[in-house]
C-alpha positions in Angstrom: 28.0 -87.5 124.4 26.2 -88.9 121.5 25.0 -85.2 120.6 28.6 -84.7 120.3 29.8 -87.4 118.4 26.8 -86.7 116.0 27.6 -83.1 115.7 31.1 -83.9 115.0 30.5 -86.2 112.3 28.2 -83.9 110.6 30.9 -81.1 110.3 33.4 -83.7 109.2 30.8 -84.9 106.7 30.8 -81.1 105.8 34.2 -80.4 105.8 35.1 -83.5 103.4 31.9 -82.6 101.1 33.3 -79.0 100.9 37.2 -79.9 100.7 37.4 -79.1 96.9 35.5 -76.1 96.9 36.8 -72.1 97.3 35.5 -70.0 99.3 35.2 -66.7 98.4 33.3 -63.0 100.4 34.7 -64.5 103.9 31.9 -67.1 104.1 33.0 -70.3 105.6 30.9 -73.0 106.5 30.8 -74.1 110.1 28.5 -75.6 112.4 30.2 -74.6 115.5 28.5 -72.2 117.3 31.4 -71.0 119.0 33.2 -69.3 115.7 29.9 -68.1 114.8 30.0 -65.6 117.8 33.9 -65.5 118.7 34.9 -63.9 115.3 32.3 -62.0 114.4 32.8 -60.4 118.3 36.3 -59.8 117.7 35.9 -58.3 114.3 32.8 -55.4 116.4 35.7 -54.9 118.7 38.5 -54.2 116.2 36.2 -51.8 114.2 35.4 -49.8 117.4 39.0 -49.2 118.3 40.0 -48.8 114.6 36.9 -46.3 114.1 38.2 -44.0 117.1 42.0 -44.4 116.5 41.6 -43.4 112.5 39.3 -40.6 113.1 41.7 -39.0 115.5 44.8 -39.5 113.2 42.2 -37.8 110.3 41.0 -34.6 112.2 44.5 -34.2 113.2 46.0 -34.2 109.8 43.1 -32.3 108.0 43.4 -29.8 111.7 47.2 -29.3 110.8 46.4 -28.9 106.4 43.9 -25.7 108.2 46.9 -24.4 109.6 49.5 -24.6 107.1 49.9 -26.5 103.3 49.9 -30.3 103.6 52.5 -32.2 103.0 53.2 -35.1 101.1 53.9 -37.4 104.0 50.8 -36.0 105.9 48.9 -36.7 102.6 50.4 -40.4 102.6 49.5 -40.9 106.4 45.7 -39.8 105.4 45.7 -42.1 102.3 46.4 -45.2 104.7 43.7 -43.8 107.4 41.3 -43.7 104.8 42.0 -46.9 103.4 41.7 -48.4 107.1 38.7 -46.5 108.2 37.1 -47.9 104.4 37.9 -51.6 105.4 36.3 -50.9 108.7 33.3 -49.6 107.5 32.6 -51.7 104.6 34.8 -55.0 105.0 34.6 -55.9 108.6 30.8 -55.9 108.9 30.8 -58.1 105.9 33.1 -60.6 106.8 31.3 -60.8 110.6 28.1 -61.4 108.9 29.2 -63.7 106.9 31.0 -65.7 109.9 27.9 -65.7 112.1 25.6 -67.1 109.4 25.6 -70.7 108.3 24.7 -69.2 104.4 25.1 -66.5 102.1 22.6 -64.4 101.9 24.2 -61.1 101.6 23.7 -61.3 97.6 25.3 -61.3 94.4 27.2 -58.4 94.6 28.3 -58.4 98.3 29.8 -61.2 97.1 31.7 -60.7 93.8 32.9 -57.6 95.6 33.5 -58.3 98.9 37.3 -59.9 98.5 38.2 -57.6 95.6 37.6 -54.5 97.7 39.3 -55.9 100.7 42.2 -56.6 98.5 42.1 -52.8 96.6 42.1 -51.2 100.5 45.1 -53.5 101.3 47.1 -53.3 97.9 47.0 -49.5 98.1 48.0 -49.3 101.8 51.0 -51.4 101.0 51.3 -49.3 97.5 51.7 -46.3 100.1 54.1 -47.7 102.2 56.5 -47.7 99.0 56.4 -44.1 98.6 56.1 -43.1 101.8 59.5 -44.6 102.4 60.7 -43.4 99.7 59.7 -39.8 101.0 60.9 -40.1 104.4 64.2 -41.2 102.9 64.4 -37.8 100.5 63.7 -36.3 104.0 66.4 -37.5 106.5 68.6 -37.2 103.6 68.2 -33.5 104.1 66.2 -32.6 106.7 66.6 -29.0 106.8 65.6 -28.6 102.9 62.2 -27.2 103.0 60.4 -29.1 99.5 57.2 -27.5 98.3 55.3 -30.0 96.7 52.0 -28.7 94.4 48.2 -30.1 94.8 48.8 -31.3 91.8 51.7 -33.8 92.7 50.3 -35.1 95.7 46.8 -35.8 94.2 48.4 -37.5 91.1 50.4 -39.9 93.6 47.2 -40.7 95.9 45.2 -41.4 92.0 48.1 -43.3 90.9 48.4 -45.9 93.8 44.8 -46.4 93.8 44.2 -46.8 90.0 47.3 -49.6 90.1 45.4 -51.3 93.6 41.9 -51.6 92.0 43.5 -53.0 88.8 45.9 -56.0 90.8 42.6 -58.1 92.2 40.2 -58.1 88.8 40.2 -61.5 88.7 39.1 -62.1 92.0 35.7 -60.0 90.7 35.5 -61.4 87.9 35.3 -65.5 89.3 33.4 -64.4 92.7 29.7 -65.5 92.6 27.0 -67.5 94.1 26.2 -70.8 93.6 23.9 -73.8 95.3 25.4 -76.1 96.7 24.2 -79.4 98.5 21.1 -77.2 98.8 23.0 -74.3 100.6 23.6 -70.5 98.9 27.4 -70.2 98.9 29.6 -67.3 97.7 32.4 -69.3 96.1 35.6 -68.5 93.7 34.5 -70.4 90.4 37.2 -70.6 88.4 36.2 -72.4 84.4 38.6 -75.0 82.9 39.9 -72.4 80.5 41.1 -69.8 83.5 42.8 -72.2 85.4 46.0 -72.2 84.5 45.9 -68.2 84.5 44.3 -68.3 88.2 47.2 -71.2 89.6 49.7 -68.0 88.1 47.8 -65.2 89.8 47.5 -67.2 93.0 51.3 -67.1 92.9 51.9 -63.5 91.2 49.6 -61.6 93.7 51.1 -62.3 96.7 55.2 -61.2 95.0 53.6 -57.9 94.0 51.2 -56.8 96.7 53.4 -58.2 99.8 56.7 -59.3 99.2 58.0 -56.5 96.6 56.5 -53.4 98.1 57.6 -54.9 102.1 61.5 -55.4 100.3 60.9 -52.1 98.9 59.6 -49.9 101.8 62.6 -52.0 103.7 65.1 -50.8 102.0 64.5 -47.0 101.6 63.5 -47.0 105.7 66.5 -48.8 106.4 68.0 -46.2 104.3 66.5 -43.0 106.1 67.2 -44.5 109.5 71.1 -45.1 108.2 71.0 -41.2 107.4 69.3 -40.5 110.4 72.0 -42.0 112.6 74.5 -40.4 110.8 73.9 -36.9 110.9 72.1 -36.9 114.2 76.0 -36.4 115.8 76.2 -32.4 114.2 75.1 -29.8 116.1 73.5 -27.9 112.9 69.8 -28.5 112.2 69.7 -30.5 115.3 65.4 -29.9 115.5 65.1 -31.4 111.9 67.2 -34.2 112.4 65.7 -35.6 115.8 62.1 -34.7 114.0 63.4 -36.8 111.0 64.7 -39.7 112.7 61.2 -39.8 115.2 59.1 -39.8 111.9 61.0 -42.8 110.3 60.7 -44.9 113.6 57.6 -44.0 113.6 56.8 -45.0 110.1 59.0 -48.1 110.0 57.3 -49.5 113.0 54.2 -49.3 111.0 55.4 -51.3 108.6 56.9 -53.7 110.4 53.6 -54.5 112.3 51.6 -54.2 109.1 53.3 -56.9 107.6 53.4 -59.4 111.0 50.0 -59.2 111.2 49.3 -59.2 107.4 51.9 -62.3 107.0 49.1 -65.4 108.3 46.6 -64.5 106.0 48.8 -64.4 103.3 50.1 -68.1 104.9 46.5 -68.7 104.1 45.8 -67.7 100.9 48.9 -69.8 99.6 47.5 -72.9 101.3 43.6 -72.9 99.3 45.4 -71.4 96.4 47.6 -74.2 96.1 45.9 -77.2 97.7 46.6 -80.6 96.4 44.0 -82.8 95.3 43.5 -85.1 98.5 45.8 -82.9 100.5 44.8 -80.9 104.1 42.7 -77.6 104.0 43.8 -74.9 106.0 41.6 -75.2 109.4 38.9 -73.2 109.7 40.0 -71.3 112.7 43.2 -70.3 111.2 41.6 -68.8 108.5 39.1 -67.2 110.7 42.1 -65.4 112.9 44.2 -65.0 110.1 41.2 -62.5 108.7 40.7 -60.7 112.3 44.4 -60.4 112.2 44.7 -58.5 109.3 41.9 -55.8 110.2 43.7 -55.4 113.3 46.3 -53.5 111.1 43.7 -51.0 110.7 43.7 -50.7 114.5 47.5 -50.9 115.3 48.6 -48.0 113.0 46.7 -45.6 114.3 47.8 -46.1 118.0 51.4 -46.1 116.4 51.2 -42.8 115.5 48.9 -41.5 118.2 51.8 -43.0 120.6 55.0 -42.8 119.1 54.7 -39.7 117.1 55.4 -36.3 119.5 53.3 -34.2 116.6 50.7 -36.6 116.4 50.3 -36.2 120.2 50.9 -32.4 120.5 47.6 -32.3 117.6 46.0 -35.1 120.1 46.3 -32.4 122.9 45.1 -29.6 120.6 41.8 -30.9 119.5 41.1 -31.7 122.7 41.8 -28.6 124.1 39.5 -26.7 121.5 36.7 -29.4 122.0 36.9 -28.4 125.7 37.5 -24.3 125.9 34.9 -23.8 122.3 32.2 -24.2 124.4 32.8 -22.2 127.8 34.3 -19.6 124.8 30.8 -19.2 123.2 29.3 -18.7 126.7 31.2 -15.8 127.9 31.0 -14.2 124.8 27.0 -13.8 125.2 27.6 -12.9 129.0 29.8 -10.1 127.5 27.0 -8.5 125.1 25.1 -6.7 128.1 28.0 -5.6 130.3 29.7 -3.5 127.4 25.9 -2.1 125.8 25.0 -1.1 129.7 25.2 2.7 128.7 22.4 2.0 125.8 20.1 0.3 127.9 16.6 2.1 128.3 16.9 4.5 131.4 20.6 4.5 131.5 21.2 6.9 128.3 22.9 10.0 128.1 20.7 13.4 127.5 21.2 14.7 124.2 23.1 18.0 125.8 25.5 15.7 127.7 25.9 13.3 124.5 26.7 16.8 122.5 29.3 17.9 125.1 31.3 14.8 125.4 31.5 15.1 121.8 32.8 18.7 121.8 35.3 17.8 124.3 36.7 14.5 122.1 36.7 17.0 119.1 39.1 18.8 120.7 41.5 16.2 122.1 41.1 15.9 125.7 43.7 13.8 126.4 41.3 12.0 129.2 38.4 11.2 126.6 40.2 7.4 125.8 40.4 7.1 129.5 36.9 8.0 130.1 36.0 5.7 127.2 37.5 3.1 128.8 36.0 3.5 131.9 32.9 3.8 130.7 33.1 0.1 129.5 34.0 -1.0 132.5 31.9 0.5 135.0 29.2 2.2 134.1 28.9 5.9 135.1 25.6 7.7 135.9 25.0 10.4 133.2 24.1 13.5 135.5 27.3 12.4 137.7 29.2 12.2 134.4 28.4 15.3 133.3 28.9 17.0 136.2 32.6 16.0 136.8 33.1 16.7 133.1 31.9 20.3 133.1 34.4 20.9 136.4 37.3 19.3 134.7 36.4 21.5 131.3 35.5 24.7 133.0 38.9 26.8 134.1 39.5 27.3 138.1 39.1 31.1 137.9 35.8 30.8 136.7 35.1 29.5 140.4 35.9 32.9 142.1 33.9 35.0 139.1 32.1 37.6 140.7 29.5 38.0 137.9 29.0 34.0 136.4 25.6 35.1 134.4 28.0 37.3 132.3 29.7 33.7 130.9 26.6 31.7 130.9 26.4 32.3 127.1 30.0 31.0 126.2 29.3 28.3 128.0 25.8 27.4 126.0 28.2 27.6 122.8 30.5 25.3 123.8 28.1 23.1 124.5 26.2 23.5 120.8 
């Protein structure tokens, strides 16, 4: 009991000596043992699913761009699994180090870049939410219009969104370093007396422009293609397109929509230590904690979406998987096929050189049973001598049978043969 009372004194002690400072690179100080190994367990099992999910949603998209030219929705839908597979590679292990450890030792860098690129991944998923709404609108406005979009246009758009995402969180890069502390290496946001009042406005202005604007935005146009949708989904004409535009746009829209639920508490969040009050409460530490697992879980959830909701995603789904399963057994009968068809050339089994020169003859002239006996041949193997004996009585006329003097036609026959 006294170990407890001790232990919670010690992180209150803590929590009041650290009250003014900003953390920065997901480190939070903590002596309970039990967020030490909760989070960074929950962040391992949101990167395996995520992993899996956003690899299948990849090799479907880059298995259907094989098939036929990509389009620009397809290319959107890759952008955000490639932004979500980037946060699970990079970001997650970061931020469960950095949970599980009582300091920061992951470095300098790790540290001046670990909340600027989490921020770039995020600002250019929600970036490509805008214009993929957009797009799906221009498409269940007219689904039957077949657009051909260039290379060109679809890599300048992909460019574009990430050269406007890397640029929105500079100053979180450029205030993000380590400093000691009470004797302990922290990563912390240290913001000088001349950037202050330029940080209190981008700790306002970041949150309008990467999640309010682009979710109002994205809203709008989806809300606009499912408004089409449910309007022309009464004619008869184009019936295919317009089912296969109004699927896409649920589809798409119930991305969103669980993008921004689960991306909405760390945003909660990031207003409260942005904006704290001298004196006032700091956000608890477990709130931040699941607000950050919350928001890699978006990086989970879309790829299920599509992998459930989507019939094209799932019909791809069943596609690999069949390949995966029949390349193999494929491969296989293809080598068990080499000897059957070559059993003719096999030592012991070939032709004589008269019977080869005969069979020739006879296709020279058009024996209108030599691709029948060719086919045969592959099929089951014949015997040469037997071969060539039914093929001289097929060649030979009937009245030759009853020929009174045969060593009078023995010669014709040798030149038929040469």
């Amino acid at each position: 009991m006294l170990a407890t009372v001790l232990a919670d004194s010690n992180s209150s002690n803590m929590n009041e000596s650290f009250a003014h400072l900003h953390f920065a690179g997901g480190y939070l100080p903590s002596d309970s043992k039990d967020w030490r190994t909760i989070i960074p367990s929950l962040l391992m099992a949101v990167c395996l699913v995520g992993l899996v999910g956003n690899l299948c949603v990849i090799g479907i998209l880059l298995h259907g761009v094989w098939k036929r030219k990509p389009s620009m929705i397809h290319s959107l839908i890759l952008n955000l699994s490639l932004a979500d597979i980037s946060l699970l590679l990079f970001s997650a292990p970061v931020r469960a180090t950095a949970y599980s450890k009582g300091v920061w030792d992951l470095g300098w860098f790790v540290c001046k870049s670990s909340d600027w690129f989490i921020h770039v991944c995020m600002a250019a998923k929600s970036l490509t939410f805008v214009v993929v709404a957009k797009v799906c609108f221009m498409y269940a406005s007219d689904p039957a219009k077949q657009v051909s979009i260039h290379y060109c246009t679809i890599w300048s758009v992909l460019v574009a969104i990430w050269v406007v995402a890397s640029l929105l969180p500079l100053p979180e890069w450029f205030f993000s370093t380590t400093r000691q502390h009470a004797g302990v290496e922290m990563c912390l946001m240290d913001v000088p007396a001349v950037a202050e009042e330029f940080m209190a406005m981008f700790g306002k202005l970041y949150p309008l422009l990467v999640f309010c604007l682009p979710l109002l935005v994205a809203g709008f146009y989806f809300w606009r293609a499912y408004d089409q949708c449910k309007k022309r989904c009464t004619k008869t004409q184009n019936l295919g397109n317009q089912m296969r535009s109004k699927q896409l746009t649920v589809t798409l829209l119930s991305t969103a929509i669980t993008s921004a639920f689960l991306w909405l508490p760390e945003w909660i969040a990031w207003l409260w230590v942005w904006h704290l009050k001298t004196g006032g409460p700091m956000p608890p530490q477990g709130f931040i904690a699941l607000s950050q697992v919350l928001m890699f879980s978006i990086s989970t959830a879309n790829p299920l979406i599509f992998l459930l909701m989507s019939e094209e995603f799932k019909a791809g789904l069943k596609g690999i998987w069949k390949w995966m399963i029949t390349r193999k057994p494929a491969a296989t009968s293809e080598v068990e096929e080499v000897p059957t068809g070559n059993t003719e050339a096999l030592p012991g089994k070939a032709p004589s050189p008269e019977t080869q020169t005969c069979i020739l003859d006879t296709d020279r002239r058009g024996s209108p049973d030599s691709s029948k006996e060719k086919t045969d041949k592959v099929v089951v193997p014949i015997l040469p001598d037997v071969e060539q004996f039914w093929h001289e009585r097929d060649a030979v006329p009937s009245t030759q049978d009853n020929d009174p003097i045969p060593w009078e036609h023995g010669g014709q026959e040798t030149e038929g043969c040469n």
